[in-house]
N, C-alpha and C positions, 0 to 999 in steps of 0.2 A: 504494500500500500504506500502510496506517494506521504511525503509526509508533511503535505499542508490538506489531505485529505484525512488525517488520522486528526488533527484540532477541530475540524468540522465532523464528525461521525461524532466525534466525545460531548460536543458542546451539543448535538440533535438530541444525545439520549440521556442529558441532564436535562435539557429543555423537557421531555416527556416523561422524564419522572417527578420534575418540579408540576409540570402539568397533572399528571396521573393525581399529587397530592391535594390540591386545589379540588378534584373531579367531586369529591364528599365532603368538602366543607360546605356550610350552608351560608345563605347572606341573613345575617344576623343584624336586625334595624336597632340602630343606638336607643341606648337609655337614657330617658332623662333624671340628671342629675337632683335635679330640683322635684319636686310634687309638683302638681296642675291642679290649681284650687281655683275655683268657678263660685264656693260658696261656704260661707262661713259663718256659725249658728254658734251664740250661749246662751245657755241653759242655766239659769238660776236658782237652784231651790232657798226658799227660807229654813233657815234652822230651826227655828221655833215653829213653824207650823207650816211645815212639810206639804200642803196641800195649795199654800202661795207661791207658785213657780212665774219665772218672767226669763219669754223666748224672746230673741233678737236676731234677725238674720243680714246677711248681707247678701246679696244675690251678682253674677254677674261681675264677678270681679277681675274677670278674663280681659274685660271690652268696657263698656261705660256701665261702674258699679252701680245698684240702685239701693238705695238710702233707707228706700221706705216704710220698712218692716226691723229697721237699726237699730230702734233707740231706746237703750233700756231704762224703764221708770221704776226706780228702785227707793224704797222706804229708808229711811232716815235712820239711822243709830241701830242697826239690820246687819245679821251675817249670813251671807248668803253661800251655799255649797255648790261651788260654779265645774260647768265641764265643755268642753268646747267642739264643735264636727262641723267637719270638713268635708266639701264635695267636689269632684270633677266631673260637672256634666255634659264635659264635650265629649264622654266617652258612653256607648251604649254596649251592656247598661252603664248605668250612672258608677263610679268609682269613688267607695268612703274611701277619700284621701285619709281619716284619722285610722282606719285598721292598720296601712302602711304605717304610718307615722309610729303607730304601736307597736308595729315589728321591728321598727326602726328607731327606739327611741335612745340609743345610746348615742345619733344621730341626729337628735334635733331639742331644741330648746325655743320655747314659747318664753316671748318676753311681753308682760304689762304695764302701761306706763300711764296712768290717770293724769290728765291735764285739767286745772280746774278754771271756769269761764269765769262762774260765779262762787261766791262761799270758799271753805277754807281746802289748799291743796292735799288734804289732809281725810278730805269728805270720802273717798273709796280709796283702799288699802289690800290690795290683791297679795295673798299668802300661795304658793306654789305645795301642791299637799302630796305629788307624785314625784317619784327618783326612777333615774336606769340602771341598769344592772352595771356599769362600768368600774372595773377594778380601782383599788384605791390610787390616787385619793378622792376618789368618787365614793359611791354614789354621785350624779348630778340632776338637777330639778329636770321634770319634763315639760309640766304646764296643761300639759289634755285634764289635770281636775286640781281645782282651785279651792282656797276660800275668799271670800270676798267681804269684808267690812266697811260699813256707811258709815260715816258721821253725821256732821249736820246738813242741814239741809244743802241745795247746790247746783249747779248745773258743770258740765265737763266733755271731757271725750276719754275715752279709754282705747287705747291705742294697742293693737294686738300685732306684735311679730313675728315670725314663726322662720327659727335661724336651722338651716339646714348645714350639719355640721361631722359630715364624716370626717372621720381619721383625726379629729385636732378639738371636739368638744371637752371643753375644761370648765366649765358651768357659768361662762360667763358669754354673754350676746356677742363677745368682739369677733372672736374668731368665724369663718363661714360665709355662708350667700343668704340671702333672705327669698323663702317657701311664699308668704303672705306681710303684708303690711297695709292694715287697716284700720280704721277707727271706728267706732261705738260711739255717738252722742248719749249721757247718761243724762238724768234726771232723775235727782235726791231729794224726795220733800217727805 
């Protein structure tokens, strides 16, 4: 055999076993990184009388959110036992974005941050009542169930984040992307 024909026969039958290996891989469509939240709902119960619940949703928060089922009107000097869910309804069926989030909670961290318009910044006091499993020095919060305490009376917004945070959660909001970033208008009377 010539021997500028033996580099072309070598280089055909790597070509066809580089090929043959390809021939059973499959095309695998990327993951996203982030959740797809379309809709975001808290759920309040009163402590003291468990049969006072107050629903709040945000709808739409893919495209132009809509507002108007938001706003939670919550009692005055009140501790409420909060929990929060999540939906992606561009996907059929609908996807609870919070079972993920529960599978993945060593992964993510819900941050609240009450901003107050009227009365004192002081008037709702969100306590994080859930931890992940993350080796020490974790455990760290995850935020899907809350406590919630009113003060006095007020008006605010309660500002809900949801930091998605593989490989580098350390319990604090810095680190990660942000899942959701939405607000809650409250009313304290």
């Amino acid at each position: 055999m010539n021997a500028w024909k033996m580099p072309v026969a070598w280089m055909s039958m790597v070509a066809l076993l580089v090929g043959g290996c390809n021939k059973d891989e499959q095309n695998v469509a990327p993951t996203d990184d982030n959740e797809a939240i379309t809709t975001a709902t808290l759920t309040l119960v009163n402590k003291a009388v468990p049969t006072d619940t107050v629903r709040a949703t945000i709808e739409n928060l893919n495209t132009t959110a809509d507002f108007s089922k938001a706003t939670l009107n919550l009692k005055a000097n009140t501790t409420y036992t909060g929990t929060i869910g999540l939906l992606d309804k561009t996907k059929t069926p609908v996807v609870d974005a919070t079972e993920e989030i529960r599978e993945k909670v060593n992964e993510h961290l819900f941050v609240y941050t009450y901003s107050a318009t009227s009365g004192s910044q002081n008037a709702l006091i969100v306590t994080i009542t859930d931890k992940d499993t993350n080796p020490a020095p974790g455990p760290y919060p995850v935020g899907l169930s809350t406590d919630m305490q009113t003060g006095a009376a007020g008006t605010g917004t309660l500002n809900v984040v949801l930091r998605h945070q593989p490989n580098v959660k350390d319990g604090t909001p810095n680190p990660g992307s942000s899942d959701l970033d939405t607000s809650f208008p409250v009313v304290i009377q």
